[in-house]
PAFIMAR-816159 format. One record per residue (C-alpha): residue number from 0; residue in three letters; chain; x, y, z. Coordinates in steps of 0.25 Angstrom, whole numbers, plus 2048, in hexadecimal, padded with zeros to 3 digits. Example, Ala and Ser with C-alpha at 12.3 -4.5 7.8 and 13.67 -1.06 7.14 Angstrom:
<rec><pos>0</pos><code>ALA</code><unit>A</unit><X>831</X><Y>7EE</Y><Z>81F</Z></rec>
<rec><pos>1</pos><code>SER</code><unit>A</unit><X>837</X><Y>7FC</Y><Z>81D</Z></rec>
This chain:
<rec><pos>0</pos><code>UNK</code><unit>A</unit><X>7D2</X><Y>82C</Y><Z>7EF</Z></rec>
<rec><pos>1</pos><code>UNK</code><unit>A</unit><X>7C9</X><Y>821</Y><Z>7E8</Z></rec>
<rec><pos>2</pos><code>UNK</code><unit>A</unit><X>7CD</X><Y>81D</Y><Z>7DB</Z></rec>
<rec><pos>3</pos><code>UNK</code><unit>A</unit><X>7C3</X><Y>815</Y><Z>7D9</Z></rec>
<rec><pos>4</pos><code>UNK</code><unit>A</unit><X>7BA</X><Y>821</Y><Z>7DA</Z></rec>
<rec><pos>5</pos><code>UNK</code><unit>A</unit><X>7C2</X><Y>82B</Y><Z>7D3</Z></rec>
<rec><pos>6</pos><code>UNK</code><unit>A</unit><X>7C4</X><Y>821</Y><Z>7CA</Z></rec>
<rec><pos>7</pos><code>UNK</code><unit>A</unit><X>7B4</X><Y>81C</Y><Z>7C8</Z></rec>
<rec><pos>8</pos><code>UNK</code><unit>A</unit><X>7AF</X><Y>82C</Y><Z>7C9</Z></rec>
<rec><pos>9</pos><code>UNK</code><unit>A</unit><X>7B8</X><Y>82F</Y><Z>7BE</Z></rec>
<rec><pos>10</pos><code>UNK</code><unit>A</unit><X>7B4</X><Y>825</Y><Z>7B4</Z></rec>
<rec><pos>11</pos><code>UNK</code><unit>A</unit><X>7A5</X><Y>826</Y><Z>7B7</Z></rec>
<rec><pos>12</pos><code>UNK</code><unit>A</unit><X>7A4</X><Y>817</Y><Z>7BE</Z></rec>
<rec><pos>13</pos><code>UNK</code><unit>A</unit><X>79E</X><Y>811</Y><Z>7CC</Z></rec>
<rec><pos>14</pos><code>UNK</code><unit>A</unit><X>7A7</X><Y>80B</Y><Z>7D4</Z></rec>
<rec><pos>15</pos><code>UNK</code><unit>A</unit><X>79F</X><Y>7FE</Y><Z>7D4</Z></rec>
<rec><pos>16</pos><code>UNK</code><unit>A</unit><X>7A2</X><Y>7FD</Y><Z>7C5</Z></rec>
<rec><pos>17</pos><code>UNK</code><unit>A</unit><X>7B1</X><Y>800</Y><Z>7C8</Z></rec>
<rec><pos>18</pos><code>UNK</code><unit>A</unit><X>7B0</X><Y>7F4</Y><Z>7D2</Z></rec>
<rec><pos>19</pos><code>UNK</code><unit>A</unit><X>7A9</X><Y>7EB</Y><Z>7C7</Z></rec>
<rec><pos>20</pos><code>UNK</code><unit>A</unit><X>7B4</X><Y>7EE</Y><Z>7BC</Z></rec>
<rec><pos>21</pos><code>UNK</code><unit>A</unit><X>7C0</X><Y>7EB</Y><Z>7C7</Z></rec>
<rec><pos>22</pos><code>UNK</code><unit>A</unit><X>7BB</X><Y>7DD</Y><Z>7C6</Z></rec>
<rec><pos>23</pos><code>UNK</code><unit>A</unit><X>7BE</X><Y>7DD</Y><Z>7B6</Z></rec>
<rec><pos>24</pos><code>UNK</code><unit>A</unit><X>7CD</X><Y>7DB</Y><Z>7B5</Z></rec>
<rec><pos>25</pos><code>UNK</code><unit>A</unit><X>7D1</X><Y>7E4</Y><Z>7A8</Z></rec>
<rec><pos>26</pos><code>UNK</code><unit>A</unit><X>7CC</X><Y>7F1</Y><Z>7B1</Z></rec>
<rec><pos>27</pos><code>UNK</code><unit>A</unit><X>7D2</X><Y>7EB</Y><Z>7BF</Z></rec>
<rec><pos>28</pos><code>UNK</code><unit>A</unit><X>7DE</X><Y>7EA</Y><Z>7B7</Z></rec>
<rec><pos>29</pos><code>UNK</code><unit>A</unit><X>7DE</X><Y>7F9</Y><Z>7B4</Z></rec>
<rec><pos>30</pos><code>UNK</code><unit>A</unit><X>7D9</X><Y>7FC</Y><Z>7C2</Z></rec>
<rec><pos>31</pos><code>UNK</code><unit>A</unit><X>7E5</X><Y>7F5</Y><Z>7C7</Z></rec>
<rec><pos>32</pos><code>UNK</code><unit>A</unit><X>7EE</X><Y>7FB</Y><Z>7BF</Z></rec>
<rec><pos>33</pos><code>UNK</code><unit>A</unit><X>7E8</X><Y>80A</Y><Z>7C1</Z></rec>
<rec><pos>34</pos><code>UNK</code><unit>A</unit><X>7EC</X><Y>807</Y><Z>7CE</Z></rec>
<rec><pos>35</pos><code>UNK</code><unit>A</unit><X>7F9</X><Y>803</Y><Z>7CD</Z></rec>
<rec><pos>36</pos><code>UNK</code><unit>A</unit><X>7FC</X><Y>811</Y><Z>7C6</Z></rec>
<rec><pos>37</pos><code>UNK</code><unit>A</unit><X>7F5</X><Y>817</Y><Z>7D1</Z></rec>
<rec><pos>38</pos><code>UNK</code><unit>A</unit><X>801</X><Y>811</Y><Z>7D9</Z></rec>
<rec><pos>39</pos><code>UNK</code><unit>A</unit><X>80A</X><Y>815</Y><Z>7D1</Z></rec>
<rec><pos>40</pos><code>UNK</code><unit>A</unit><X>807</X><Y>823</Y><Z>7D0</Z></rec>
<rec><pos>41</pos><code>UNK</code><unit>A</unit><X>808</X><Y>823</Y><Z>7E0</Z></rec>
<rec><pos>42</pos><code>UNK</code><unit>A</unit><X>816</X><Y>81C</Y><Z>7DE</Z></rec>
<rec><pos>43</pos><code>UNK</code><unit>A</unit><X>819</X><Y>826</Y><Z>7D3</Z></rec>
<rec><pos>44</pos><code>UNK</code><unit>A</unit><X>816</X><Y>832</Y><Z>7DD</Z></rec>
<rec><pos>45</pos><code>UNK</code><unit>A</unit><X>81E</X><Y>82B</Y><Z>7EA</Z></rec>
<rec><pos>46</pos><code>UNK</code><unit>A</unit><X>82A</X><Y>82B</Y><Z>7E1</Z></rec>
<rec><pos>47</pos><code>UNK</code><unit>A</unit><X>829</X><Y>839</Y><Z>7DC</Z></rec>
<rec><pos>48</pos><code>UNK</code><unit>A</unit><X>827</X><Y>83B</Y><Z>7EC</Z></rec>
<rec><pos>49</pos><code>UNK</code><unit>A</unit><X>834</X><Y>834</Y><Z>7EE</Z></rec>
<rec><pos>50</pos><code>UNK</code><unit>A</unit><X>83C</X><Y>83B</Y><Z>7E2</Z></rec>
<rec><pos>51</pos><code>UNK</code><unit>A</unit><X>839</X><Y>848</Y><Z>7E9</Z></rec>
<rec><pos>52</pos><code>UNK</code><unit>A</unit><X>83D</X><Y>843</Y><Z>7F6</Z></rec>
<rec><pos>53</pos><code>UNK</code><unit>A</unit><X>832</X><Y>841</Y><Z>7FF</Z></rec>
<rec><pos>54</pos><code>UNK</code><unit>A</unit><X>837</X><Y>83B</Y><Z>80B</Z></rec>
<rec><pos>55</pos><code>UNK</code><unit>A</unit><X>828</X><Y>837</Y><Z>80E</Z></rec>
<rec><pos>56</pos><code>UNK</code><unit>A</unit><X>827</X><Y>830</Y><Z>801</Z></rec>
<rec><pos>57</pos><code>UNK</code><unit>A</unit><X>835</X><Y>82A</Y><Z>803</Z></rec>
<rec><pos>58</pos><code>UNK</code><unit>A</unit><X>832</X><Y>824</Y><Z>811</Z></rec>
<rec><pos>59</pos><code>UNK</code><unit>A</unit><X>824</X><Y>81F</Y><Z>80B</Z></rec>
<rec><pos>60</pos><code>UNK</code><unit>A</unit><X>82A</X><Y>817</Y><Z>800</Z></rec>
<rec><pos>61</pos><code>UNK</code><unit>A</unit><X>835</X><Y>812</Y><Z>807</Z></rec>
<rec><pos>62</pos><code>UNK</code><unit>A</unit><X>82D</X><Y>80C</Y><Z>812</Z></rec>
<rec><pos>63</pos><code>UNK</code><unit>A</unit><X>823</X><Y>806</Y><Z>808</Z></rec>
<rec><pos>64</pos><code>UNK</code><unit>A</unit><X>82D</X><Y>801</Y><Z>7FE</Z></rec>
<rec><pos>65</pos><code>UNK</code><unit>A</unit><X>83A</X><Y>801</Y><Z>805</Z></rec>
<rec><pos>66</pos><code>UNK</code><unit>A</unit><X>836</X><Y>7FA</Y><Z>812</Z></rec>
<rec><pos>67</pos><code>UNK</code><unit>A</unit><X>841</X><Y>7ED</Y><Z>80F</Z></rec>
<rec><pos>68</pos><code>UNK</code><unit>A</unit><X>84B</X><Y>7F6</Y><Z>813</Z></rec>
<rec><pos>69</pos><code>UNK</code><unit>A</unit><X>847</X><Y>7FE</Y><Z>81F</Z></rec>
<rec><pos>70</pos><code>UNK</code><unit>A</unit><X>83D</X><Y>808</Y><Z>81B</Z></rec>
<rec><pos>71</pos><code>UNK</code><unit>A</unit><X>832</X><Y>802</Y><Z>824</Z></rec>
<rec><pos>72</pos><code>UNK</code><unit>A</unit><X>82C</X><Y>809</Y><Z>82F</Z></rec>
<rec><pos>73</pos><code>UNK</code><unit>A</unit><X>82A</X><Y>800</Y><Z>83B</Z></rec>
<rec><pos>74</pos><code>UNK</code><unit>A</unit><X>820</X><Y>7FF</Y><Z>847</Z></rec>
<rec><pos>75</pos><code>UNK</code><unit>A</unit><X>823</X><Y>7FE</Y><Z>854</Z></rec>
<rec><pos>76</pos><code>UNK</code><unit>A</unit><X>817</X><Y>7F8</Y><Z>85C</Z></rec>
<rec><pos>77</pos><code>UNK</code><unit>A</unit><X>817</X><Y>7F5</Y><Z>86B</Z></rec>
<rec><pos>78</pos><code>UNK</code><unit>A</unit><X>80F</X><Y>7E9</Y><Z>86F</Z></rec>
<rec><pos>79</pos><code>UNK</code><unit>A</unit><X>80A</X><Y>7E8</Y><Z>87F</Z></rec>
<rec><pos>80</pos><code>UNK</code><unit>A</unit><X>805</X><Y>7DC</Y><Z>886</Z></rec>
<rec><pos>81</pos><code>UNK</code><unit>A</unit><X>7FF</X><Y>7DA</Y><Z>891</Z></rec>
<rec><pos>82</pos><code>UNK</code><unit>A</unit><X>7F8</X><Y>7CA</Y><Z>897</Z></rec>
<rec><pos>83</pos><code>UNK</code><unit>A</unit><X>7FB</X><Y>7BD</Y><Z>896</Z></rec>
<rec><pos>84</pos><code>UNK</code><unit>A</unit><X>7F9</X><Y>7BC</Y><Z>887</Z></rec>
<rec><pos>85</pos><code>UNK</code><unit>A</unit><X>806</X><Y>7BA</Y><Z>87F</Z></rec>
<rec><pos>86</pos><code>UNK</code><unit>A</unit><X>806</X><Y>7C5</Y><Z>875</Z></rec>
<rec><pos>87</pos><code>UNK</code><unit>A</unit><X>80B</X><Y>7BF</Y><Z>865</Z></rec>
<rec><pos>88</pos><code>UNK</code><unit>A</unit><X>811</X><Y>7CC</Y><Z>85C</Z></rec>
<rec><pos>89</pos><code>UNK</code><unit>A</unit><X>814</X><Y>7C7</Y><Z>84E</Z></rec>
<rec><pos>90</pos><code>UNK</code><unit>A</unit><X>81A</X><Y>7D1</Y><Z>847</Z></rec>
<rec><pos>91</pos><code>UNK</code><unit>A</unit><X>819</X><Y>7CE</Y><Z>837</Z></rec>
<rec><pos>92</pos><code>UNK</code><unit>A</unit><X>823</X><Y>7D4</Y><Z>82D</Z></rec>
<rec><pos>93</pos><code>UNK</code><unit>A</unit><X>820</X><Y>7D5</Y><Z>81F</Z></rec>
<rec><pos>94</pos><code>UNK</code><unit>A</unit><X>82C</X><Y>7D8</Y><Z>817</Z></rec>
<rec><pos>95</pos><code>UNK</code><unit>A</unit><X>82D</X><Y>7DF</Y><Z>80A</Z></rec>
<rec><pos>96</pos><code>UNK</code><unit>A</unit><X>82D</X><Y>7D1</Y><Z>803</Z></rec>
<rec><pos>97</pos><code>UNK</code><unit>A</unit><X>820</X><Y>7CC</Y><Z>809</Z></rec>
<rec><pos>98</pos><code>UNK</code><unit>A</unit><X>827</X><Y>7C2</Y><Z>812</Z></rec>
<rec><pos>99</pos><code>UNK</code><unit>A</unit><X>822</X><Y>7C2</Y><Z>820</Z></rec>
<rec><pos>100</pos><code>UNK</code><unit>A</unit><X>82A</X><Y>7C3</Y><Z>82D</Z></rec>
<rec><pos>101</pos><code>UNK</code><unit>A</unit><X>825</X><Y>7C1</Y><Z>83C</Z></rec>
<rec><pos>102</pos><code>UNK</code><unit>A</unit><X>82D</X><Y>7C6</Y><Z>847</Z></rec>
């Protein structure tokens, strides 16, 4: 689903006048904020879902804001090289605090 269209059908407006009133800051400001409450219906909804103990929604949040202590699903990847050519695998790590890890 489109917001923007939804939203520019409902009120009777072309997109392109949308686009042209995002660029003035008291309506980008209320287009930001809309969408923060658009996040936090979702929120609202996942933790009804948790509440009720829907182990779906309980995996999904902890692997997505719980991955500092072990709720992270991992990848394995198996690499094949064949020739003369060195082969150079740098594996980057991006912890939770943004700090950055090579292996």
């Amino acid at each position: 689903m489109c917001l923007v269209s939804k939203s520019c059908e409902a009120a009777k407006l072309s997109r392109a006048m949308y686009y042209r009133w995002l660029e003035q800051e008291p309506f980008k400001q209320a287009v930001k904020e809309s969408k923060q409450s658009i996040k936090d219906f979702g929120e609202d909804a996942l933790y009804d879902l948790i509440k009720d103990k829907n182990s779906s929604a309980i995996l999904f949040y902890n692997k997505t804001k719980n991955k500092d202590r072990g709720y992270i699903e991992k990848t394995e990847q198996s690499v094949e090289h064949k020739g003369d050519n060195q082969l150079k695998v740098v594996i980057e790590r991006v912890n939770p605090d943004g700090d950055k890890t090579t292996a």
